[in-house]
PyMOL Python script that loads the backbone (N, CA, C, O; Angstrom):
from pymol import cmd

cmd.read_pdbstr("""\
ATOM      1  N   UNK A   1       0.872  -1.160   0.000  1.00  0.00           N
ATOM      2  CA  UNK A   1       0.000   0.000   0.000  1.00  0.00           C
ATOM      3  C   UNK A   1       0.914   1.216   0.000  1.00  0.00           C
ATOM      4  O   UNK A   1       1.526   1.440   1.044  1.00  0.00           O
ATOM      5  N   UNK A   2       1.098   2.102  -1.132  1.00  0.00           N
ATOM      6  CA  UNK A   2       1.279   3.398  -1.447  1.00  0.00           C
ATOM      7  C   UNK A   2       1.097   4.239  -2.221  1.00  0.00           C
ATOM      8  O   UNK A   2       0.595   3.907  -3.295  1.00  0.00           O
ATOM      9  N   UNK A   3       1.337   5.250  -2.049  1.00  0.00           N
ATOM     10  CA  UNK A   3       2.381   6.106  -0.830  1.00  0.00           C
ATOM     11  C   UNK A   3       1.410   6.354   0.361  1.00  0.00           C
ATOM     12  O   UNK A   3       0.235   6.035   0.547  1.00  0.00           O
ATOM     13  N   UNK A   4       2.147   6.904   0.958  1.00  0.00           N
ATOM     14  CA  UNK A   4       1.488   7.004   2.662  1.00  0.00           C
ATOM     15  C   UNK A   4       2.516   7.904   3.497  1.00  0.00           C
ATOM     16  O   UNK A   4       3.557   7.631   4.095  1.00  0.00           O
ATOM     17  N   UNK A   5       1.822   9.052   3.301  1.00  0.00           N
ATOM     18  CA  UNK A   5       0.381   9.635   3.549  1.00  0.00           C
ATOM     19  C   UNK A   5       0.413  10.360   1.857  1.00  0.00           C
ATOM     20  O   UNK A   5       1.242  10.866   1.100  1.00  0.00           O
ATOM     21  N   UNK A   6      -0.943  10.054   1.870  1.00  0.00           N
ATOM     22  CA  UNK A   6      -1.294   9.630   0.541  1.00  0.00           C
ATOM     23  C   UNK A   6      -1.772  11.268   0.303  1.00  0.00           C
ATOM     24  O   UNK A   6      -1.380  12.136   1.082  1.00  0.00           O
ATOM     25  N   UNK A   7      -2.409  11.495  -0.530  1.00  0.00           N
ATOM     26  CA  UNK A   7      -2.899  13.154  -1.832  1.00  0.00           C
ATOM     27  C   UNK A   7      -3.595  12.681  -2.147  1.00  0.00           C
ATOM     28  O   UNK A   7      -4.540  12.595  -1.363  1.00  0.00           O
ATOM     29  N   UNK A   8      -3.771  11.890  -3.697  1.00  0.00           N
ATOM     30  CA  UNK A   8      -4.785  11.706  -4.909  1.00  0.00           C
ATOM     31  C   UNK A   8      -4.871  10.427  -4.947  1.00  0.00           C
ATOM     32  O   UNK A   8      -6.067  10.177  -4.801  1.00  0.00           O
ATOM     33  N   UNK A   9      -4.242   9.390  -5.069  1.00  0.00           N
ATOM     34  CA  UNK A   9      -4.187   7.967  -5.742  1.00  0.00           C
ATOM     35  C   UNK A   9      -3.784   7.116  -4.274  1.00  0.00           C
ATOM     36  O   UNK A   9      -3.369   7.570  -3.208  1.00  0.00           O
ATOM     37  N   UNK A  10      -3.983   6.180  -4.545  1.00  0.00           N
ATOM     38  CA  UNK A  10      -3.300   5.188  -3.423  1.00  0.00           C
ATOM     39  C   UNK A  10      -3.601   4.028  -4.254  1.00  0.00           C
ATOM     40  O   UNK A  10      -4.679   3.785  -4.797  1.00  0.00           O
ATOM     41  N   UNK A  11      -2.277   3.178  -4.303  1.00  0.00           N
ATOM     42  CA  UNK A  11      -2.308   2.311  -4.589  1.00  0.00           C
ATOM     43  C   UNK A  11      -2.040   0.676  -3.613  1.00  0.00           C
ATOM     44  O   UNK A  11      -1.193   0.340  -2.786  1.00  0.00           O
ATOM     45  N   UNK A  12      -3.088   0.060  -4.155  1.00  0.00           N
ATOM     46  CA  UNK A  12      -2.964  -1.316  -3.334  1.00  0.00           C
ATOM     47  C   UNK A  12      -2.513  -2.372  -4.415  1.00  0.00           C
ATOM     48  O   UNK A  12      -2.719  -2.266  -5.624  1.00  0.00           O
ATOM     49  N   UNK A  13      -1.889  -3.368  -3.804  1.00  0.00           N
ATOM     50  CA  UNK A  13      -1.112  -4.694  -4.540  1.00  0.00           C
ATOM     51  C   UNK A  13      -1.512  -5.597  -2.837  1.00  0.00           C
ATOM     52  O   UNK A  13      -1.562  -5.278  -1.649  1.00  0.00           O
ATOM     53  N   UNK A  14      -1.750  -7.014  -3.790  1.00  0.00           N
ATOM     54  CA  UNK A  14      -2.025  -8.169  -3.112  1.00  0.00           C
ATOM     55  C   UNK A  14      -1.326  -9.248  -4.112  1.00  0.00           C
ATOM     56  O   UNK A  14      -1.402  -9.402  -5.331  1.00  0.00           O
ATOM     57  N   UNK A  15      -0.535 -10.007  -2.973  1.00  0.00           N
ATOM     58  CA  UNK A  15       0.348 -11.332  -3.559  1.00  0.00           C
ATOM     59  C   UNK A  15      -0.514 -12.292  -2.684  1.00  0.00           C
ATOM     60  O   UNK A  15      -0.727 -12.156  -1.479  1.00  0.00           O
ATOM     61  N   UNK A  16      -0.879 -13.078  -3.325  1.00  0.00           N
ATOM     62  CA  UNK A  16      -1.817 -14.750  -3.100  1.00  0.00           C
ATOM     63  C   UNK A  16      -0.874 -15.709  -3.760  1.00  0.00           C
ATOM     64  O   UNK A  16      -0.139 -15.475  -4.720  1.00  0.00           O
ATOM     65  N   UNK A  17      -0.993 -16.674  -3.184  1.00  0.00           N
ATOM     66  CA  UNK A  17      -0.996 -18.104  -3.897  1.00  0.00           C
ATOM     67  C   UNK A  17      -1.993 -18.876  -4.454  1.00  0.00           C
ATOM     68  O   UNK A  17      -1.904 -19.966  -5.020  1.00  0.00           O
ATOM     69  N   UNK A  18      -3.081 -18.091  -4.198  1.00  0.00           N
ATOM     70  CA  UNK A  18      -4.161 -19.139  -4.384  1.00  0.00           C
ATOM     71  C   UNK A  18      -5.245 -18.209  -4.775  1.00  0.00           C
ATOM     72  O   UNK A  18      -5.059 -17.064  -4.363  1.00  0.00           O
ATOM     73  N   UNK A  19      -6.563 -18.433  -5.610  1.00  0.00           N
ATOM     74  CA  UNK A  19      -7.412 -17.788  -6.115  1.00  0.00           C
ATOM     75  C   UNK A  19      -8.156 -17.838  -4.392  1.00  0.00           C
ATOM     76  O   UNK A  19      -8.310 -18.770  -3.603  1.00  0.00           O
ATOM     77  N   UNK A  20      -8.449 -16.541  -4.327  1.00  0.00           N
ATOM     78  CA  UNK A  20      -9.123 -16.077  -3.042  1.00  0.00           C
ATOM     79  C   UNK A  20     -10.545 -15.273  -3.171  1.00  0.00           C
ATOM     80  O   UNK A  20     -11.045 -14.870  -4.221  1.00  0.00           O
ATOM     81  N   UNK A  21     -11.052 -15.143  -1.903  1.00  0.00           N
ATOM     82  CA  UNK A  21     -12.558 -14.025  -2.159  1.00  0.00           C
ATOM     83  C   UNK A  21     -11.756 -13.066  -1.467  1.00  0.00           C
ATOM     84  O   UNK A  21     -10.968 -13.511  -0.632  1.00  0.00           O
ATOM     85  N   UNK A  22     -11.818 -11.658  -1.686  1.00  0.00           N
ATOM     86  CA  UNK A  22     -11.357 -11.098  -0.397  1.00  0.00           C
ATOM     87  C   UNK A  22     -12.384  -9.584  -0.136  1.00  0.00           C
ATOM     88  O   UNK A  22     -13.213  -9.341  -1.014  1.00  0.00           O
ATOM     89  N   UNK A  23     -12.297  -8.763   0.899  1.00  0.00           N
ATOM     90  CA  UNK A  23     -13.074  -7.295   0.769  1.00  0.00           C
ATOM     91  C   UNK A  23     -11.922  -6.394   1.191  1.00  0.00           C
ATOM     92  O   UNK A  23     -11.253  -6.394   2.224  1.00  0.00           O
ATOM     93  N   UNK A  24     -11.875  -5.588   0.052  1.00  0.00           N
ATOM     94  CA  UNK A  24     -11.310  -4.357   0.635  1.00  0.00           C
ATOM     95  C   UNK A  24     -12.348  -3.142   1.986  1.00  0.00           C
ATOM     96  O   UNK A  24     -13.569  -3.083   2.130  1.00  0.00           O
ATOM     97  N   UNK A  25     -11.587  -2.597   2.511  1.00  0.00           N
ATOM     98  CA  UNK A  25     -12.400  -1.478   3.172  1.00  0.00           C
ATOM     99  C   UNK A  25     -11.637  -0.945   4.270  1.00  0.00           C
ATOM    100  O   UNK A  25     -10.811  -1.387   5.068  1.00  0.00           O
ATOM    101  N   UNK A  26     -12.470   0.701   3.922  1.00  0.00           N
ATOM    102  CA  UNK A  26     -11.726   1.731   4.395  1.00  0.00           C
ATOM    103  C   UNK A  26     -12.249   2.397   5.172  1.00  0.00           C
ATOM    104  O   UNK A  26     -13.430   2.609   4.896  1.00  0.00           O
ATOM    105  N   UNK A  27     -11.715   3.076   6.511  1.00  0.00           N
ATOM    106  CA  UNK A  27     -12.548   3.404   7.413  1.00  0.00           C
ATOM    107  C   UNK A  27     -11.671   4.541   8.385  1.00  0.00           C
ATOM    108  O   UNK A  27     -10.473   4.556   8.670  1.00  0.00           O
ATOM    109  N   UNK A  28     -12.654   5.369   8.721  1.00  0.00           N
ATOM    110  CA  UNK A  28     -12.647   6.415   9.368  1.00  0.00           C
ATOM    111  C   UNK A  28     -12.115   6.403  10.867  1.00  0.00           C
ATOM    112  O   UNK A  28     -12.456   5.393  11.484  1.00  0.00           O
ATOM    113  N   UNK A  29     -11.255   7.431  11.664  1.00  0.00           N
ATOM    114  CA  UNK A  29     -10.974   6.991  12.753  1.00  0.00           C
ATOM    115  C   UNK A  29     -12.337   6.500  13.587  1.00  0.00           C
ATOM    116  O   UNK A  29     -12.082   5.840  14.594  1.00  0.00           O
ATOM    117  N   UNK A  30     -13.524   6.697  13.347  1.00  0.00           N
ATOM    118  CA  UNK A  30     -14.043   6.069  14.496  1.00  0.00           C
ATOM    119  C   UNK A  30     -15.231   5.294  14.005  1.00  0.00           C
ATOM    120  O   UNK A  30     -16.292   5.146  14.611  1.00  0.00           O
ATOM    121  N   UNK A  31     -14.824   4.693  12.514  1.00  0.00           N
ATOM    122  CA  UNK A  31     -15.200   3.784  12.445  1.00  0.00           C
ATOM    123  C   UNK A  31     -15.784   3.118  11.358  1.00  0.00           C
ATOM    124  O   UNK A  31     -15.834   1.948  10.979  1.00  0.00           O
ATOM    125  N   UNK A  32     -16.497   4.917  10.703  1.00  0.00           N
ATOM    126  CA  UNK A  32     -17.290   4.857   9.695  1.00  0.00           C
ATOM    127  C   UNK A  32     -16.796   4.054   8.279  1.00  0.00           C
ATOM    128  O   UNK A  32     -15.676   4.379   7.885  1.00  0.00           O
ATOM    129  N   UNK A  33     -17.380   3.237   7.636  1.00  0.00           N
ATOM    130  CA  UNK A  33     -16.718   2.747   6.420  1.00  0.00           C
ATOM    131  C   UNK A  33     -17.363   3.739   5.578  1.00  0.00           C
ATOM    132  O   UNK A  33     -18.540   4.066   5.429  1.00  0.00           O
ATOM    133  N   UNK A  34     -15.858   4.271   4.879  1.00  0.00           N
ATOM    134  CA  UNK A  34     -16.131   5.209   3.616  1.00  0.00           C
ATOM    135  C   UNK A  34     -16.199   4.508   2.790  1.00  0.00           C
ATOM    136  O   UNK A  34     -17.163   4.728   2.056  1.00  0.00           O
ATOM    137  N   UNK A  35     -15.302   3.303   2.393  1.00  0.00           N
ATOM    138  CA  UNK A  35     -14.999   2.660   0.767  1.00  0.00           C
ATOM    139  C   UNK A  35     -15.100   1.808   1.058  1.00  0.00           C
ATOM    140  O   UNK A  35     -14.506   1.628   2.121  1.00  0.00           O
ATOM    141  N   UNK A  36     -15.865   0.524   0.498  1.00  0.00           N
ATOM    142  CA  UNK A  36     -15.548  -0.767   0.720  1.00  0.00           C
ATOM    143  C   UNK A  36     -15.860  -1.471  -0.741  1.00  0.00           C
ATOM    144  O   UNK A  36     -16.552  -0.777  -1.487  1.00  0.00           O
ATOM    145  N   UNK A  37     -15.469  -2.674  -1.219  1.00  0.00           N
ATOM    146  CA  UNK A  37     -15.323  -3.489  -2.352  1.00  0.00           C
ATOM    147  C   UNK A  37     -14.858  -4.831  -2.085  1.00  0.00           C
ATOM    148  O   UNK A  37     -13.871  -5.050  -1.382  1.00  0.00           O
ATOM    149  N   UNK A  38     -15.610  -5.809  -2.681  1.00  0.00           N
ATOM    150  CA  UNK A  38     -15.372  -7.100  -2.631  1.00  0.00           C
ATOM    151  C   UNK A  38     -14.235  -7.520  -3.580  1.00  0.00           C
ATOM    152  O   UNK A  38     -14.143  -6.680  -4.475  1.00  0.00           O
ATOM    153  N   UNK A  39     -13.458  -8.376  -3.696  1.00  0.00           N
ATOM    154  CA  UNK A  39     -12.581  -8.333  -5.089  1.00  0.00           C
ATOM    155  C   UNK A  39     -12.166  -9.957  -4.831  1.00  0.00           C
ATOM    156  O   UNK A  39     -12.010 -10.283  -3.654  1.00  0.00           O
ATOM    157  N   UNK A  40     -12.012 -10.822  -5.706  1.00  0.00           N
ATOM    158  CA  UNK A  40     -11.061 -11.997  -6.077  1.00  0.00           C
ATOM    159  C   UNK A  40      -9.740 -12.137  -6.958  1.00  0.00           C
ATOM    160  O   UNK A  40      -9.476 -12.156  -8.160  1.00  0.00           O
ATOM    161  N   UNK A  41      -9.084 -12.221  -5.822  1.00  0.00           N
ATOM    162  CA  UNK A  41      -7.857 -12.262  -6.057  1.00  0.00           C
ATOM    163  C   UNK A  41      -7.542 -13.697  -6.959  1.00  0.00           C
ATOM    164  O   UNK A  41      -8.068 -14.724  -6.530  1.00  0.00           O
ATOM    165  N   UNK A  42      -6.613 -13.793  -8.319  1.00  0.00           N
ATOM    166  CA  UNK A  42      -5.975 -14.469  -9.025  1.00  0.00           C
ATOM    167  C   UNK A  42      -4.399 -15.268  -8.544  1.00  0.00           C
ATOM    168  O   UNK A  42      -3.819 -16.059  -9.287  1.00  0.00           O
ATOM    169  N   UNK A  43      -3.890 -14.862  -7.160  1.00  0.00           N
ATOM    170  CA  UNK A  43      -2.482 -14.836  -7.367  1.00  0.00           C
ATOM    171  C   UNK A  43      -2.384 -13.553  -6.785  1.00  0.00           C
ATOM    172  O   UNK A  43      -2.016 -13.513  -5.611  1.00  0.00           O
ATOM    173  N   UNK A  44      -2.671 -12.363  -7.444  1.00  0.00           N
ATOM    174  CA  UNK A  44      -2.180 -10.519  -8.128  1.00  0.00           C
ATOM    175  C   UNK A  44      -2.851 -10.148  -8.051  1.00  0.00           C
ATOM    176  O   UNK A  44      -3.716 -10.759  -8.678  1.00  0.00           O
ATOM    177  N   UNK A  45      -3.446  -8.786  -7.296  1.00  0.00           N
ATOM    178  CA  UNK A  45      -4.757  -7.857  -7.104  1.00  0.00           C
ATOM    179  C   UNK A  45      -3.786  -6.692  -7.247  1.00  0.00           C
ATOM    180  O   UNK A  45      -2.760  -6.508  -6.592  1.00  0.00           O
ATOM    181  N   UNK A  46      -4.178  -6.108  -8.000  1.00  0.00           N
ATOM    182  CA  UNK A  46      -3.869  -4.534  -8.530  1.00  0.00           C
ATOM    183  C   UNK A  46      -4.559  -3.776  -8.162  1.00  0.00           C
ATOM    184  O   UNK A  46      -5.686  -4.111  -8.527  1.00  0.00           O
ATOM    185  N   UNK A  47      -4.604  -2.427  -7.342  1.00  0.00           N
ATOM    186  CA  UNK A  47      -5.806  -1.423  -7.231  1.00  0.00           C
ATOM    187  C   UNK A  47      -5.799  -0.160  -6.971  1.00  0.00           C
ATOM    188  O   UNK A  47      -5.573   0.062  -5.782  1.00  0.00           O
ATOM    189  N   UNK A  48      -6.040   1.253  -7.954  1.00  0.00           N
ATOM    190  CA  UNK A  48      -5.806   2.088  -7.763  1.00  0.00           C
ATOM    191  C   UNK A  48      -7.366   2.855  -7.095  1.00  0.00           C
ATOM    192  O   UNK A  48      -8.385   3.134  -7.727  1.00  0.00           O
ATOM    193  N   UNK A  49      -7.093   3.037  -5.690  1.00  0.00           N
ATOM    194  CA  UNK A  49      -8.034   3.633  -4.917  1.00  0.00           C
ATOM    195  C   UNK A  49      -7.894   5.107  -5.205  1.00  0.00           C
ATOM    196  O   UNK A  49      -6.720   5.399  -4.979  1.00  0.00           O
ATOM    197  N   UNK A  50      -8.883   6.651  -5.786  1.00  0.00           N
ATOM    198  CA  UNK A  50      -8.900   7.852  -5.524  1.00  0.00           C
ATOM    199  C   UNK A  50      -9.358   8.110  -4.324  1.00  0.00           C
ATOM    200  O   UNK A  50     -10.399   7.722  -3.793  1.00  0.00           O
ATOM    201  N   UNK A  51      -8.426   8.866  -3.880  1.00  0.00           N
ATOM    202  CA  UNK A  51      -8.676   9.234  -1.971  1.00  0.00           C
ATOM    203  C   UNK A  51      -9.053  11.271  -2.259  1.00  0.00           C
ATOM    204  O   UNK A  51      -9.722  11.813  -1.379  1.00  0.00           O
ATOM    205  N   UNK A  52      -8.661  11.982  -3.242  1.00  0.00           N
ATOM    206  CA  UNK A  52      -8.942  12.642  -3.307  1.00  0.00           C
ATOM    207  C   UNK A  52     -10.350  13.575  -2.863  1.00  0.00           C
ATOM    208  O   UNK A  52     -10.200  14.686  -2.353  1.00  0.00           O
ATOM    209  N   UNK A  53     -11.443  13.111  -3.065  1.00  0.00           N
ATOM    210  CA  UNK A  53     -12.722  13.435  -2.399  1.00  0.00           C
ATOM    211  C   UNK A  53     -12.524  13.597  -0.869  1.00  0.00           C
ATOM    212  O   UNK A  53     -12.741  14.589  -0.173  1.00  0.00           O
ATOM    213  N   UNK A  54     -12.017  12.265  -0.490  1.00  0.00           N
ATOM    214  CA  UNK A  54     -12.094  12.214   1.098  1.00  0.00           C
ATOM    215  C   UNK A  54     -11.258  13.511   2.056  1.00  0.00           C
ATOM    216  O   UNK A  54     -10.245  14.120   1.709  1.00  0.00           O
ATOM    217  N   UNK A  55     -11.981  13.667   3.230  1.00  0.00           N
ATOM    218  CA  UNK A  55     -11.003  14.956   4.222  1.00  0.00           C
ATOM    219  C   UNK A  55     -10.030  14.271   4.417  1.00  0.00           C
ATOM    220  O   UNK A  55      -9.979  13.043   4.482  1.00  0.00           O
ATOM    221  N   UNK A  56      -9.057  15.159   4.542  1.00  0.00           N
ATOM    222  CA  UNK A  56      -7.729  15.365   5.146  1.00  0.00           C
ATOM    223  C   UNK A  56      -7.897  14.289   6.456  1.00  0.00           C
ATOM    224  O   UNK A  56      -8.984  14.261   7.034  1.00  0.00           O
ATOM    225  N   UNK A  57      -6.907  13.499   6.858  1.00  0.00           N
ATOM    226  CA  UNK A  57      -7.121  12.561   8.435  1.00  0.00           C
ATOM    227  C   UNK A  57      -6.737  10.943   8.423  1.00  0.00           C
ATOM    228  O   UNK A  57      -6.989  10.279   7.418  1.00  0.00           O
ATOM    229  N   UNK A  58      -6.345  10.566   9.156  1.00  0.00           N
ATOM    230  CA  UNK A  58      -6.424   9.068   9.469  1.00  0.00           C
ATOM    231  C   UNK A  58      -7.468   7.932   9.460  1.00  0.00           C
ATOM    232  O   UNK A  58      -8.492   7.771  10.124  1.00  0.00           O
ATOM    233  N   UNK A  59      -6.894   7.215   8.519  1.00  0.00           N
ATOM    234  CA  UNK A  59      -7.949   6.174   8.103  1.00  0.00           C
ATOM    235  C   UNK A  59      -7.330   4.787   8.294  1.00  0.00           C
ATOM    236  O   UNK A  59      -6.179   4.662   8.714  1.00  0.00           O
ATOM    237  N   UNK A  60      -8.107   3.753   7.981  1.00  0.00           N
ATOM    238  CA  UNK A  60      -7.759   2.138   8.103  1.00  0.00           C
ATOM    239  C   UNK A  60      -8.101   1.621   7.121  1.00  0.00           C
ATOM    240  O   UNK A  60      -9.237   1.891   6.731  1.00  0.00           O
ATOM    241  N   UNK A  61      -7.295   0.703   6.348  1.00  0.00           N
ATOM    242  CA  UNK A  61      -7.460   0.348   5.603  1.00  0.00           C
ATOM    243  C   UNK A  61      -7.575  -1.184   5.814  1.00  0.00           C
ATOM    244  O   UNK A  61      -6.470  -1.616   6.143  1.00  0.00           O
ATOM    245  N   UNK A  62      -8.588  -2.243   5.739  1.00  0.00           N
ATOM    246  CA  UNK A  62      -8.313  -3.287   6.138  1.00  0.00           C
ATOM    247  C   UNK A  62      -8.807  -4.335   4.279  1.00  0.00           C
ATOM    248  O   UNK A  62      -9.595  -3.997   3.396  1.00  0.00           O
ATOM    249  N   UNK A  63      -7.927  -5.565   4.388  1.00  0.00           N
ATOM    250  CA  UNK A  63      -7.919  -6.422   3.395  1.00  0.00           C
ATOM    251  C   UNK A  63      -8.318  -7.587   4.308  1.00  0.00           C
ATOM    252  O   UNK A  63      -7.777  -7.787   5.395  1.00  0.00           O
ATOM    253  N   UNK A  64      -9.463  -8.467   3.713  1.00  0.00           N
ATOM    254  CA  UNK A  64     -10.264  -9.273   4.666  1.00  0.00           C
ATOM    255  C   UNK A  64     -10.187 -10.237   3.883  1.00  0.00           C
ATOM    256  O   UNK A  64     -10.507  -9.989   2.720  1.00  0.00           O
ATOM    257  N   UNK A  65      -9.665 -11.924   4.276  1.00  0.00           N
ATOM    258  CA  UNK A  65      -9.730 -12.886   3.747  1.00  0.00           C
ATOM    259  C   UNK A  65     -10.821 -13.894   4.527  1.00  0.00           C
ATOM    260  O   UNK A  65     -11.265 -13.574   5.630  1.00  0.00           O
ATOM    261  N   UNK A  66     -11.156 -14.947   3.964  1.00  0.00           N
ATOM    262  CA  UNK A  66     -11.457 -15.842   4.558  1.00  0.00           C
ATOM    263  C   UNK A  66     -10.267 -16.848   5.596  1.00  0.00           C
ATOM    264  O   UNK A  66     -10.769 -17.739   6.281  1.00  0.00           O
ATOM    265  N   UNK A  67      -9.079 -16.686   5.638  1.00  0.00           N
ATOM    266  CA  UNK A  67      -8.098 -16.894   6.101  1.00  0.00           C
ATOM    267  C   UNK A  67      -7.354 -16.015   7.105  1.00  0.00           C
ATOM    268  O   UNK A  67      -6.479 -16.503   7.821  1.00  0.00           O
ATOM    269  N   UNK A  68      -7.739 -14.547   7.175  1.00  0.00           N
ATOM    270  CA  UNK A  68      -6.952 -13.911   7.797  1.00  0.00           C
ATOM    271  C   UNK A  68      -7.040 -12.353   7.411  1.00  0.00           C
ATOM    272  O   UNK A  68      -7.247 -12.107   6.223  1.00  0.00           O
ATOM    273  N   UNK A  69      -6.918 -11.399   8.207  1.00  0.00           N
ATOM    274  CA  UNK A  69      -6.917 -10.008   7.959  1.00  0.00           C
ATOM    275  C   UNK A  69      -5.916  -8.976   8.267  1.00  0.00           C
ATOM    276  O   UNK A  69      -5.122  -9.036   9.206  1.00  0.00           O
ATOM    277  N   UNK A  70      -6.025  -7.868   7.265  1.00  0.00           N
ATOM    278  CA  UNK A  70      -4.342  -7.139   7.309  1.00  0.00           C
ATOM    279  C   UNK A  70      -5.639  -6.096   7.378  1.00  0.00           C
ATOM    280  O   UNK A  70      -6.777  -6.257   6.937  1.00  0.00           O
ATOM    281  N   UNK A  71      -4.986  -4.833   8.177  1.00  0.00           N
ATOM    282  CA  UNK A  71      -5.511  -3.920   8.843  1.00  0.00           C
ATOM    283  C   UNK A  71      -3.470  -2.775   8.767  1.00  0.00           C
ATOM    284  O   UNK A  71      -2.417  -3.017   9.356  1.00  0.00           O
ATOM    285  N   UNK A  72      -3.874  -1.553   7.691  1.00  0.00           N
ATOM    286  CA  UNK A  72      -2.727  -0.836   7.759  1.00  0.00           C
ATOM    287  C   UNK A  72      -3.446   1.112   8.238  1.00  0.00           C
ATOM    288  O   UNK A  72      -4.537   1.673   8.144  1.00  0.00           O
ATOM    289  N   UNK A  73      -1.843   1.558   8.814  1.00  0.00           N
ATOM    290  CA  UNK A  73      -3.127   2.508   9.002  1.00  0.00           C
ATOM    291  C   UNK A  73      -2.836   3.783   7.491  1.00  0.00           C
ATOM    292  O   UNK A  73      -1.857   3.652   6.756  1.00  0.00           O
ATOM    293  N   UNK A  74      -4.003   5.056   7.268  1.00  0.00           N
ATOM    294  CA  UNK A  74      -3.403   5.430   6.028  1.00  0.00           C
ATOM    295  C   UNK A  74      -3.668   6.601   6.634  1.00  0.00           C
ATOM    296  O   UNK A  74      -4.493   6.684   7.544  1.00  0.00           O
ATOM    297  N   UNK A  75      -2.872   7.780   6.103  1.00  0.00           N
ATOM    298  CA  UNK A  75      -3.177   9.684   6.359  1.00  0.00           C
ATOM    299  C   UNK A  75      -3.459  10.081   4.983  1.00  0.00           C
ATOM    300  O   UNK A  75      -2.723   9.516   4.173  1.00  0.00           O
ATOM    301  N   UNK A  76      -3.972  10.567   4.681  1.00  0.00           N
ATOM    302  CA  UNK A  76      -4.885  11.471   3.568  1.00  0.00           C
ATOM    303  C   UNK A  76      -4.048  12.606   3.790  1.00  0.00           C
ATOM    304  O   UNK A  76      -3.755  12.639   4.985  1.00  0.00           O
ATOM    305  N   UNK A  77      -3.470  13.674   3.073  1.00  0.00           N
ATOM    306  CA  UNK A  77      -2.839  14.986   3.420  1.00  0.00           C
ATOM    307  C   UNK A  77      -3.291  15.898   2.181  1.00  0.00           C
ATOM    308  O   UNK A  77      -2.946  17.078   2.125  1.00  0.00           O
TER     309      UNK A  77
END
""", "prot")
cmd.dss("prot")
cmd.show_as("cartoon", "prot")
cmd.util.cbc("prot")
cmd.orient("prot")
């Protein structure tokens, strides 16, 4: 996940071994989900998120498997 602290674009990359279900989603310090998206991963998930709209502030970005969850944190500037 970059760059960080992010402006306009943010980009996400996911390495799998295995064809997966997964949900992206993005969330507000206290809680609110702004962005969220389901996606299946091949192996390779490519993803250019626009953060531009969103305020200025600290967010979470979490990638949700059926296996396990990555939770990073992100700043908007």
């Amino acid at each position: 996940i970059y760059p960080n602290p992010v402006k306009n674009q943010l980009y996400i990359k996911v390495n799998t071994k295995e064809t997966t279900n997964a949900q992206l989603k993005l969330t507000n310090q206290i809680g609110q989900i702004i962005y969220t998206e389901n996606i299946v991963t091949n192996g390779n998930f490519n993803k250019t998120l626009s953060v531009s709209s969103f305020p200025k502030g600290i967010y979470f970005l979490q990638i949700i498997t059926k296996h396990n969850s990555i939770t990073k944190k992100i700043i908007i500037d």
